[in-house]
ChimeraX commands (.cxc) that place a marker at each C-alpha (Angstrom):
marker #1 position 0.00,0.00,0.00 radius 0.5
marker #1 position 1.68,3.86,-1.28 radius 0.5
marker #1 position 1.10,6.34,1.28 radius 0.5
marker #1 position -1.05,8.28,-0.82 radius 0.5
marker #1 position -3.82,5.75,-0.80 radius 0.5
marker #1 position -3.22,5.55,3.35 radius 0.5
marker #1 position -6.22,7.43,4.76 radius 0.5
marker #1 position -5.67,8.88,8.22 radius 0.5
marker #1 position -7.33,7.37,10.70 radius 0.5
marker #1 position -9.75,9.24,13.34 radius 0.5
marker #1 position -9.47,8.61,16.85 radius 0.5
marker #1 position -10.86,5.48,17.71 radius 0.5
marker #1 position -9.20,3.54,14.77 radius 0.5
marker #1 position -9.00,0.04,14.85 radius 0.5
marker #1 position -5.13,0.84,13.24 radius 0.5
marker #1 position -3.85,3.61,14.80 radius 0.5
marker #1 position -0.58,2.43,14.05 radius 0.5
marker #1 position -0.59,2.63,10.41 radius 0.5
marker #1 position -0.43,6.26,9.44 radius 0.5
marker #1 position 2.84,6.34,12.07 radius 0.5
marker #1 position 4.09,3.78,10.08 radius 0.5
marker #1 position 4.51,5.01,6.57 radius 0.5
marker #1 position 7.14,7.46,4.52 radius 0.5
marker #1 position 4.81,10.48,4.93 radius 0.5
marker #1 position 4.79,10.28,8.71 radius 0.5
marker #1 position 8.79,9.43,8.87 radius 0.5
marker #1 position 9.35,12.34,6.68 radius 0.5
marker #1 position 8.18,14.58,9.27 radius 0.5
marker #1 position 11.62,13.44,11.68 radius 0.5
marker #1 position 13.92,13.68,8.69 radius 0.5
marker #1 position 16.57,16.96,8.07 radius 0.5
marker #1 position 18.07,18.11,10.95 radius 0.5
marker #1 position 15.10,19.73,12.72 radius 0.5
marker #1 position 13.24,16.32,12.78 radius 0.5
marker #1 position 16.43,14.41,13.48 radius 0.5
marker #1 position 16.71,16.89,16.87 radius 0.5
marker #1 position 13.13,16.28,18.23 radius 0.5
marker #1 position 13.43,12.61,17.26 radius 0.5
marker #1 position 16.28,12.90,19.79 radius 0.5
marker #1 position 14.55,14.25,22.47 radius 0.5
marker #1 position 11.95,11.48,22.52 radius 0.5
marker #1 position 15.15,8.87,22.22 radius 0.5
marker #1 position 16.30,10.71,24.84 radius 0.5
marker #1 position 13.52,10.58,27.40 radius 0.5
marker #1 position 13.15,7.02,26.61 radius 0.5
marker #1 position 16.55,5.37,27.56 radius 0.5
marker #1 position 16.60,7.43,30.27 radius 0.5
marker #1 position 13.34,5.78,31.94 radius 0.5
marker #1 position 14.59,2.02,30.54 radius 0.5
marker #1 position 17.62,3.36,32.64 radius 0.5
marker #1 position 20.24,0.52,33.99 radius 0.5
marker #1 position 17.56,-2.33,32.53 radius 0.5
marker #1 position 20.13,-4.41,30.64 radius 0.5
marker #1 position 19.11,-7.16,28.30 radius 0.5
marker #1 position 15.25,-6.99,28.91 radius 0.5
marker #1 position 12.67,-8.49,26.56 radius 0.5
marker #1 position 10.66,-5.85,24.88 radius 0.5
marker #1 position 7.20,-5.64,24.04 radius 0.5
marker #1 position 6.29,-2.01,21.43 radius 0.5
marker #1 position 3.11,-1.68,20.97 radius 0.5
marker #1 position 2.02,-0.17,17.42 radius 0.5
marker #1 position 5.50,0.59,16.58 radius 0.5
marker #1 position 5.91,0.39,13.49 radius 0.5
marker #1 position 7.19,3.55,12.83 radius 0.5
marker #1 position 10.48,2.09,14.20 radius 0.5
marker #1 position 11.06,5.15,16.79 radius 0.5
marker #1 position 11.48,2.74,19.45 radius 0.5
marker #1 position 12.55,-0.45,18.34 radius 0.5
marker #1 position 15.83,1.06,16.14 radius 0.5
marker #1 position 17.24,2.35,19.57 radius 0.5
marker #1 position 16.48,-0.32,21.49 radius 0.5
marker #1 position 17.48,-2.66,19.14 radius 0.5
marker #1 position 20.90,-0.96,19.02 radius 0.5
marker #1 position 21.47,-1.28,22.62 radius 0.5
marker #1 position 21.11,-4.41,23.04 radius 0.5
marker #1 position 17.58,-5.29,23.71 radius 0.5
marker #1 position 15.39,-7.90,22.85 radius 0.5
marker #1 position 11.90,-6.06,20.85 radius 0.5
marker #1 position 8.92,-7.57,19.70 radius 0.5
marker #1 position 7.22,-5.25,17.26 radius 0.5
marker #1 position 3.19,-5.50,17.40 radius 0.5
marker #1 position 1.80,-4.18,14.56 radius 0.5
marker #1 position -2.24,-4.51,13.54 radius 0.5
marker #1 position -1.29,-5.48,9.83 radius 0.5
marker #1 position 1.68,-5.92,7.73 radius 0.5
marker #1 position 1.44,-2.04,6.25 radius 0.5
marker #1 position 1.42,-0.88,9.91 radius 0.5
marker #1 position 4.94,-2.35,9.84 radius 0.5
marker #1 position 6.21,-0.21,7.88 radius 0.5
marker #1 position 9.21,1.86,9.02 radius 0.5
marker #1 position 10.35,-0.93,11.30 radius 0.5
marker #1 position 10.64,-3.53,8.52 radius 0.5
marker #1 position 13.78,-1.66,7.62 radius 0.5
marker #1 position 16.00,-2.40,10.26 radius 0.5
marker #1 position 18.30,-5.07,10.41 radius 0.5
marker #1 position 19.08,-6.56,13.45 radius 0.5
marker #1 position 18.63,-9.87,15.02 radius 0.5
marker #1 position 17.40,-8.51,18.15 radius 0.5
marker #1 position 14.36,-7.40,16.13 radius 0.5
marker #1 position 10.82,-9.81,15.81 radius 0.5
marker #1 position 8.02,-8.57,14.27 radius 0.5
marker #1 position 4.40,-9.20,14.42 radius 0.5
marker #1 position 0.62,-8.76,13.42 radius 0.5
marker #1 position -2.35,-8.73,15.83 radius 0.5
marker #1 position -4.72,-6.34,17.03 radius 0.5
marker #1 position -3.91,-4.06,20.07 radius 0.5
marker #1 position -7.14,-4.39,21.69 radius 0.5
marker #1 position -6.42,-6.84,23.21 radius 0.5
marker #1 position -3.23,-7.51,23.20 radius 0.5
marker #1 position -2.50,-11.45,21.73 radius 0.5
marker #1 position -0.35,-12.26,24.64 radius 0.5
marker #1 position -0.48,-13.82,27.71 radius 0.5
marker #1 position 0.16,-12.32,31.27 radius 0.5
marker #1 position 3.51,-11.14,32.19 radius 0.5
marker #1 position 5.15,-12.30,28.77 radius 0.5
marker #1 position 7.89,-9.37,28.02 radius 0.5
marker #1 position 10.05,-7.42,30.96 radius 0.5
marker #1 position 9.01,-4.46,29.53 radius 0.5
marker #1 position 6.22,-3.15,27.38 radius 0.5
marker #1 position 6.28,0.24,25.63 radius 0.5
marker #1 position 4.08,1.91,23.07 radius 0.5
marker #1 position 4.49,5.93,21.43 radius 0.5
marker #1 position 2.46,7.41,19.45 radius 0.5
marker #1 position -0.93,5.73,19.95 radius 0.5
marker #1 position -2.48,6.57,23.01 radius 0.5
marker #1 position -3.25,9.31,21.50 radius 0.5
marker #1 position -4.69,8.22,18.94 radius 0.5
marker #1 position -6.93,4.45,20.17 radius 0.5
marker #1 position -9.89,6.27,21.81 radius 0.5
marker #1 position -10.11,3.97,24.84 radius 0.5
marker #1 position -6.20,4.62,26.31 radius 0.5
marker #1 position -7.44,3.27,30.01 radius 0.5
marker #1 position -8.12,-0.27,28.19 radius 0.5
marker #1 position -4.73,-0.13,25.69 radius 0.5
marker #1 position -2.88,0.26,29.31 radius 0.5
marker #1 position -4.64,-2.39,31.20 radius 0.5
marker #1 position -3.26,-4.56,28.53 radius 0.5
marker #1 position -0.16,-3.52,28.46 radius 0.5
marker #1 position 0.23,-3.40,32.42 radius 0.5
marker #1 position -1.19,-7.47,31.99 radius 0.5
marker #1 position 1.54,-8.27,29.49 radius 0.5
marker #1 position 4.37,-6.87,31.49 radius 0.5
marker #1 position 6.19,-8.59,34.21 radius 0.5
marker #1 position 8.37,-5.05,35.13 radius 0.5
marker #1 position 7.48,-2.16,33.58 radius 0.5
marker #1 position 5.34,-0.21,31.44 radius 0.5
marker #1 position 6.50,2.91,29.31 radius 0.5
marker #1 position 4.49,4.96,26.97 radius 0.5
marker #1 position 4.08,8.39,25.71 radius 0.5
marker #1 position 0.82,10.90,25.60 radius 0.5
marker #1 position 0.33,14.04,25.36 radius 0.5
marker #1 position -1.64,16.48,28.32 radius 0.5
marker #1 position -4.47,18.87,28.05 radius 0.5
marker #1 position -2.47,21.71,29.15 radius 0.5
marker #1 position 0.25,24.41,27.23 radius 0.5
marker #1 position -0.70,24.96,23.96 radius 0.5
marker #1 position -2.72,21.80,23.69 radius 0.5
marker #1 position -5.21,23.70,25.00 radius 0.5
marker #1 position -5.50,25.47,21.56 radius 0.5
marker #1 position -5.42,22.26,19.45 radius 0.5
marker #1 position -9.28,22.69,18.41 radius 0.5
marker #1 position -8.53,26.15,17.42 radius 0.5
marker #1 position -5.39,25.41,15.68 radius 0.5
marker #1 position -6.03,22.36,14.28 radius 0.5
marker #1 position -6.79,23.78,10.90 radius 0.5
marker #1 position -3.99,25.83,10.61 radius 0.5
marker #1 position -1.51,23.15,12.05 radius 0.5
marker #1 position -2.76,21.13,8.84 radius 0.5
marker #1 position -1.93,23.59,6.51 radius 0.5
marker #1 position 1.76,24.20,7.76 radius 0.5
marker #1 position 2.51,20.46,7.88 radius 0.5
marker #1 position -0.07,18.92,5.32 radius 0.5
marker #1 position -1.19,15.89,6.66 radius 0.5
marker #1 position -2.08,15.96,10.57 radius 0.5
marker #1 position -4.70,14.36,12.54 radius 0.5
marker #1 position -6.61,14.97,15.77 radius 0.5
marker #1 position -5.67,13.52,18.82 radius 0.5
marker #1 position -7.15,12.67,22.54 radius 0.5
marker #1 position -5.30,14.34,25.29 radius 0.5
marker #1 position -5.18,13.20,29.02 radius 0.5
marker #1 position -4.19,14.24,32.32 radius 0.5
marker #1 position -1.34,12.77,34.20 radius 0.5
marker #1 position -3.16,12.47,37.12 radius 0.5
marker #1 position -5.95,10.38,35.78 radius 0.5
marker #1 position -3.29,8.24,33.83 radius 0.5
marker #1 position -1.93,7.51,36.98 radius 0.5
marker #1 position -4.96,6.37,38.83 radius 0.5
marker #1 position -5.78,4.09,36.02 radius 0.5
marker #1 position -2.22,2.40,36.35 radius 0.5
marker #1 position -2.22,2.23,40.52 radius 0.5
marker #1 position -5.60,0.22,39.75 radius 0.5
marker #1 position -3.43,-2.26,37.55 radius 0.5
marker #1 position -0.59,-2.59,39.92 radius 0.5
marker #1 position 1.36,-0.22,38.67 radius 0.5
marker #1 position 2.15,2.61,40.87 radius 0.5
marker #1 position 5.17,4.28,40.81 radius 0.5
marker #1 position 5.68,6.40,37.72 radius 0.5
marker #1 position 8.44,8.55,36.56 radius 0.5
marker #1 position 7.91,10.77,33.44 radius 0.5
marker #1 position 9.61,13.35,31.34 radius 0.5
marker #1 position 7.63,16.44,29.50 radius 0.5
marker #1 position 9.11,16.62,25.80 radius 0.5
marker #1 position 8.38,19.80,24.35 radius 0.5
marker #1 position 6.59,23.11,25.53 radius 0.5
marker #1 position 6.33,24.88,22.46 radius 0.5
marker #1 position 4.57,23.00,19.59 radius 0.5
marker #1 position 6.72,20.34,17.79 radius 0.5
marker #1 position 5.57,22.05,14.49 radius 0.5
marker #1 position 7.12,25.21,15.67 radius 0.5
marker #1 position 10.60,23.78,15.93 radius 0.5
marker #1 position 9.95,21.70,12.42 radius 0.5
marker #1 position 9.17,24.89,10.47 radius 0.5
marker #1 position 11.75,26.78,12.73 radius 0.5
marker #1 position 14.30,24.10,11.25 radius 0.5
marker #1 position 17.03,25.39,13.39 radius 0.5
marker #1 position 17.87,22.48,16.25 radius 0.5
marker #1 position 20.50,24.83,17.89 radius 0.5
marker #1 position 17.59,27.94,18.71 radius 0.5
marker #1 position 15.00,25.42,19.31 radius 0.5
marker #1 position 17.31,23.68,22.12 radius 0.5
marker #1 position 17.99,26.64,23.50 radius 0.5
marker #1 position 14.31,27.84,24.06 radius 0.5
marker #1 position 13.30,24.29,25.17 radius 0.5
marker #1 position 16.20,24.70,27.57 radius 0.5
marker #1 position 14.70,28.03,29.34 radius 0.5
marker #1 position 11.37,26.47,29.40 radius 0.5
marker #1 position 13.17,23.28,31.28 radius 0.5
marker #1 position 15.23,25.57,33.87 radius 0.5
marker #1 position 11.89,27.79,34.83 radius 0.5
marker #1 position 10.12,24.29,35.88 radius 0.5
marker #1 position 7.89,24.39,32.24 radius 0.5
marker #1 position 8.64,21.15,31.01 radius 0.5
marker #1 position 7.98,19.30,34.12 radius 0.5
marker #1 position 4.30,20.97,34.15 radius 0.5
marker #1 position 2.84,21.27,30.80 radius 0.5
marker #1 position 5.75,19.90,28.96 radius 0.5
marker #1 position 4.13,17.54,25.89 radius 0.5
marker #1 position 3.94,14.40,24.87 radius 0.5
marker #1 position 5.01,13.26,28.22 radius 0.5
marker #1 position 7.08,9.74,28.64 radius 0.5
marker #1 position 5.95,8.18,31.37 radius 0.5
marker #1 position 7.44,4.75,33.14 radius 0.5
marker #1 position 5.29,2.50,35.59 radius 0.5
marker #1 position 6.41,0.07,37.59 radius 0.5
marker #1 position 4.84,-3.16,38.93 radius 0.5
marker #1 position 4.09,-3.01,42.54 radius 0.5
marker #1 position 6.87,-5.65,44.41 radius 0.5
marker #1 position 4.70,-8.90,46.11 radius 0.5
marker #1 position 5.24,-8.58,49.75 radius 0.5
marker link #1:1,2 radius 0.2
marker link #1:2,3 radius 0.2
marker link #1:3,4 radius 0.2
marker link #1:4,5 radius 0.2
marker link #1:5,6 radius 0.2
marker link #1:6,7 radius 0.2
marker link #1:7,8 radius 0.2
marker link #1:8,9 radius 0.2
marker link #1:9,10 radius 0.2
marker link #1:10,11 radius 0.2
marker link #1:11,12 radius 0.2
marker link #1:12,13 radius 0.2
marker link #1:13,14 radius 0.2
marker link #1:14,15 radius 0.2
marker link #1:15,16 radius 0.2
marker link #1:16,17 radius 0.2
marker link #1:17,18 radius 0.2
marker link #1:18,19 radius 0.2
marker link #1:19,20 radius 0.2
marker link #1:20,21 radius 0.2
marker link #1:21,22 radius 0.2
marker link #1:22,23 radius 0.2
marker link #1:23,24 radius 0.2
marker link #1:24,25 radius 0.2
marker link #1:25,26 radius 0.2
marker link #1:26,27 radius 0.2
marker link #1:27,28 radius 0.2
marker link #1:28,29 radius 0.2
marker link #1:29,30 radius 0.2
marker link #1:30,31 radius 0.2
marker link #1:31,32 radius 0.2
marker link #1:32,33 radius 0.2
marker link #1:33,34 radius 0.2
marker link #1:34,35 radius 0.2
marker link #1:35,36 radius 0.2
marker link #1:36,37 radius 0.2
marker link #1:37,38 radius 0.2
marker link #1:38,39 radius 0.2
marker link #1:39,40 radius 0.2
marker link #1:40,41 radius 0.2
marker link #1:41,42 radius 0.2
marker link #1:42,43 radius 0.2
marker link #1:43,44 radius 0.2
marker link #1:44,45 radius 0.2
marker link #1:45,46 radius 0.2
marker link #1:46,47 radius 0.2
marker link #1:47,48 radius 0.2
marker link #1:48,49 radius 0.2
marker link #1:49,50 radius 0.2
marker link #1:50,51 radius 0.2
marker link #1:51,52 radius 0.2
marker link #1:52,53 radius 0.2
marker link #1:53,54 radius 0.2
marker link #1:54,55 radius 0.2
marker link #1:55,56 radius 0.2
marker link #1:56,57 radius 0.2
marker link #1:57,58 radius 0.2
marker link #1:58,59 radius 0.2
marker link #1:59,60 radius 0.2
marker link #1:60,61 radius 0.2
marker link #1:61,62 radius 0.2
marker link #1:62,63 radius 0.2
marker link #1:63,64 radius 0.2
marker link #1:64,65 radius 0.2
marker link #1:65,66 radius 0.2
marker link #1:66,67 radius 0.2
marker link #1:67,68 radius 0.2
marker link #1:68,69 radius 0.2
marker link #1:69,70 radius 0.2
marker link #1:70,71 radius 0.2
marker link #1:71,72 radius 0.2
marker link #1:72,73 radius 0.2
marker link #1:73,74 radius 0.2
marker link #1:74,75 radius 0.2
marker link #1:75,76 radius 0.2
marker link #1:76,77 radius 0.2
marker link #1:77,78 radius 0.2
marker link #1:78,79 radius 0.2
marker link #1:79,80 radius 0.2
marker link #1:80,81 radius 0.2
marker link #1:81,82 radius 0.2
marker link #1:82,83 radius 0.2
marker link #1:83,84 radius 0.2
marker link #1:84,85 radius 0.2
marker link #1:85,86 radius 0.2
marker link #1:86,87 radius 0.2
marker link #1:87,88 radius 0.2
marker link #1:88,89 radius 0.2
marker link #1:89,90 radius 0.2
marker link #1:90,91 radius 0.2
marker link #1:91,92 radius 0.2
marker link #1:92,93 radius 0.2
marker link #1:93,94 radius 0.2
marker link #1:94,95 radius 0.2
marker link #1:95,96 radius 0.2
marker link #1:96,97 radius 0.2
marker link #1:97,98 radius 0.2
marker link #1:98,99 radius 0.2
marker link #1:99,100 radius 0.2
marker link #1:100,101 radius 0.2
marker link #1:101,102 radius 0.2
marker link #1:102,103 radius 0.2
marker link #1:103,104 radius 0.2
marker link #1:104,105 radius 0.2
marker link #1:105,106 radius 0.2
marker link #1:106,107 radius 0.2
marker link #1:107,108 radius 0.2
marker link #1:108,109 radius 0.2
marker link #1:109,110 radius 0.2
marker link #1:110,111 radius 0.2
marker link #1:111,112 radius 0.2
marker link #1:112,113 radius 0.2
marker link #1:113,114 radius 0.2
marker link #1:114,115 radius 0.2
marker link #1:115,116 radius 0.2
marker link #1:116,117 radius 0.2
marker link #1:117,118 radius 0.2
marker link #1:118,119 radius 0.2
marker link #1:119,120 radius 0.2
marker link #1:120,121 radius 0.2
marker link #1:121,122 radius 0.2
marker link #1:122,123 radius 0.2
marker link #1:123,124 radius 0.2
marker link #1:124,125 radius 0.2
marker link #1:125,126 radius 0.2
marker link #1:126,127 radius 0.2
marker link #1:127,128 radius 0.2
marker link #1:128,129 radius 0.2
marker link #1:129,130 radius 0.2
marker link #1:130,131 radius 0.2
marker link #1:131,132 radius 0.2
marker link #1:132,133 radius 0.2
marker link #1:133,134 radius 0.2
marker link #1:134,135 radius 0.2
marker link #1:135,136 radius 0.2
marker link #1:136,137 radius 0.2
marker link #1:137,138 radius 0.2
marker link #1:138,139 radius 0.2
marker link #1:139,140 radius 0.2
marker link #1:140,141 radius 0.2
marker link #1:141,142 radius 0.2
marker link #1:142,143 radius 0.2
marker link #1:143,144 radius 0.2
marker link #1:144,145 radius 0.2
marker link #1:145,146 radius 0.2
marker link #1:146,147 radius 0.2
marker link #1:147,148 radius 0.2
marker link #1:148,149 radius 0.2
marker link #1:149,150 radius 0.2
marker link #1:150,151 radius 0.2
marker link #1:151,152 radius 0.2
marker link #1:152,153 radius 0.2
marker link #1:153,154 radius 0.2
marker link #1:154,155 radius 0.2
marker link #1:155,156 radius 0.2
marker link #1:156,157 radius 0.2
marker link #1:157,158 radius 0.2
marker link #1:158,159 radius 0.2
marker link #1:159,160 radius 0.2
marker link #1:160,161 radius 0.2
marker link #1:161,162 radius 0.2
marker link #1:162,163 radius 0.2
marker link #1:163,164 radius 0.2
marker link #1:164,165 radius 0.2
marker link #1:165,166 radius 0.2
marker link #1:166,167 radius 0.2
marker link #1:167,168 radius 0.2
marker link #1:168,169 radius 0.2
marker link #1:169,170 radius 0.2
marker link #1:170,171 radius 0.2
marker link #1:171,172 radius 0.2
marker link #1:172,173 radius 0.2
marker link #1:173,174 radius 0.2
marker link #1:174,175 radius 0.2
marker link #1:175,176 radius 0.2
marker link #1:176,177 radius 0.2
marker link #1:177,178 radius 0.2
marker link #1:178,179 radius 0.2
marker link #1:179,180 radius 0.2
marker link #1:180,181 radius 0.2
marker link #1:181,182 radius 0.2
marker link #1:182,183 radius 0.2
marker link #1:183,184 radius 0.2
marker link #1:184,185 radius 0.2
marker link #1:185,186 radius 0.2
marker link #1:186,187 radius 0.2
marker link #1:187,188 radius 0.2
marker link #1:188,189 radius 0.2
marker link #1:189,190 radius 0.2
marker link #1:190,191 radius 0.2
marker link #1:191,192 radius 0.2
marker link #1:192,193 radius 0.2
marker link #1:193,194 radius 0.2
marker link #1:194,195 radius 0.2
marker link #1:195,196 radius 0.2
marker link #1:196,197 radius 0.2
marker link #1:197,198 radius 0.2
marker link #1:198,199 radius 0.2
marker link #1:199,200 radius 0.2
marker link #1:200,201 radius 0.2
marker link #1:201,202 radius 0.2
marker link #1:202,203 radius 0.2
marker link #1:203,204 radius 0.2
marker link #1:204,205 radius 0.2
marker link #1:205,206 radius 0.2
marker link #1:206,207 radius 0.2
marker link #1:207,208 radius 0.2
marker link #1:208,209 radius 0.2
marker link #1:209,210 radius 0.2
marker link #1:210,211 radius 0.2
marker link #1:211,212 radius 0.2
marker link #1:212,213 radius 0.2
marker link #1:213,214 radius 0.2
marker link #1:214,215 radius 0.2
marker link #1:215,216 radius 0.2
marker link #1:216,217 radius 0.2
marker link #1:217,218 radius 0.2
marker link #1:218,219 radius 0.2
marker link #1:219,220 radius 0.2
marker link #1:220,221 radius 0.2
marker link #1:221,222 radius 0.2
marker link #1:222,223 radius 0.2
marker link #1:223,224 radius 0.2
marker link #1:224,225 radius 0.2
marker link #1:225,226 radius 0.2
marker link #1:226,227 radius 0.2
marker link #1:227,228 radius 0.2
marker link #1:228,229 radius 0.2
marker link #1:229,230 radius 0.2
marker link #1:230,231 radius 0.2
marker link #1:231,232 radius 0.2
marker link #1:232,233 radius 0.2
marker link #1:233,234 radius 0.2
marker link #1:234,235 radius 0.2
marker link #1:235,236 radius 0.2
marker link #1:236,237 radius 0.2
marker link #1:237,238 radius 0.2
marker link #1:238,239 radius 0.2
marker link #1:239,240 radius 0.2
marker link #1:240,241 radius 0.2
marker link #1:241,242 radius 0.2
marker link #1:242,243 radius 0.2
marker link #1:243,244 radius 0.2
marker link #1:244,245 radius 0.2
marker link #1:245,246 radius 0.2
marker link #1:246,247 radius 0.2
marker link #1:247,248 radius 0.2
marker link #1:248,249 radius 0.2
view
């Protein structure tokens, strides 16, 4: 399938993972602006896996490959769960034996409890419409640790049903997305077991500002302010966020 028969999907999707997955999407994280916030999300990731060393891997809808490659690369066993073979797409280009790939739905997961150390999924909470059931299943498939990315109401979020039109006509191709509060994310993880979370805000001005702003050295430096004034930690966005099991006494 060519990108441009790939319609984007609404919220709710039974495949949020497959506009993620194609060349459009990836396009968006290539020249050196994309290549910077690609980094930041890289970033906030290996810092929450932390001193985990050689953990089995679970990514949820991650095709687009922005987990898997770095994971892959340091040393990590990843199973890539994709809802069809186009929602593969990005991540059937790297080669690596650390790498499996493959096809099910999301909801729910085709696993059984406690399968993988870890289990991670970006870019589709967003994106599934029911997030509270995609993290019950992902808290039932892990046996440590949970780690995921979504973005919060507040910052400029708060504008996205203003700005959604003209975000789509300075990128192209966008979609909408759900947006939910940390707190509330939280509960619904202490109710699974999971209760102590760690997370990182990304960005606090708009990741389409720093893509048309193509200049990784200025946007750095105004992410930077935001993160020494206490900004990223409060409405930073998409937030990475790690949950641990809760130890058996």
């Amino acid at each position: 399938m060519t990108d441009a028969a790939v319609e984007i999907a609404d919220i709710g999707s039974d495949q949020p993972d497959l506009d993620p997955s194609t060349d459009r999407y990836a396009a968006r994280f290539q020249g050196r602006a994309g290549e910077w916030l690609l980094s930041r999300q890289t970033d906030a990731l290996m810092a929450l896996i932390g001193d985990d060393r050689d953990v089995t891997i679970l990514d949820v809808g991650g095709g687009h490959g922005q987990v898997a490659r770095p994971l892959a690369q340091a040393g990590h066993t990843v199973t890539v769960l994709a809802t069809s073979d186009a929602a593969l797409g990005q991540v059937k280009d790297i080669d690596s034996d650390l790498l499996k790939t493959t096809v099910g739905p999301i909801l729910p997961l085709p696993f059984a409890d406690t399968s993988f150390d870890i289990v991670t999924s970006f870019r589709i909470m967003a994106h599934i419409g029911d997030w509270s059931a995609l993290l019950a299943e992902m808290t039932r498939v892990a046996r440590r640790a949970v780690i995921f990315d979504f973005p919060i109401p507040g910052g400029f979020n708060m504008l996205e049903p203003l700005l959604f039109g003209l975000k789509k006509r300075m990128e192209g191709d966008t979609r909408r997305f759900d947006t939910m509060r940390r707190a509330d994310v939280s509960i619904c993880l202490e109710q699974h077991g999971f209760p102590a979370q760690r997370h990182i805000g990304q960005f606090v001005l708009p990741m389409v500002v720093h893509r048309k702003l193509k200049q990784p050295a200025i946007s750095g430096t105004l992410e930077g302010v935001c993160r020494a004034v206490g900004l990223a930690s409060t409405i930073g966005t998409p937030v990475v966020m790690r949950a641990d099991r809760m130890a058996e006494r």
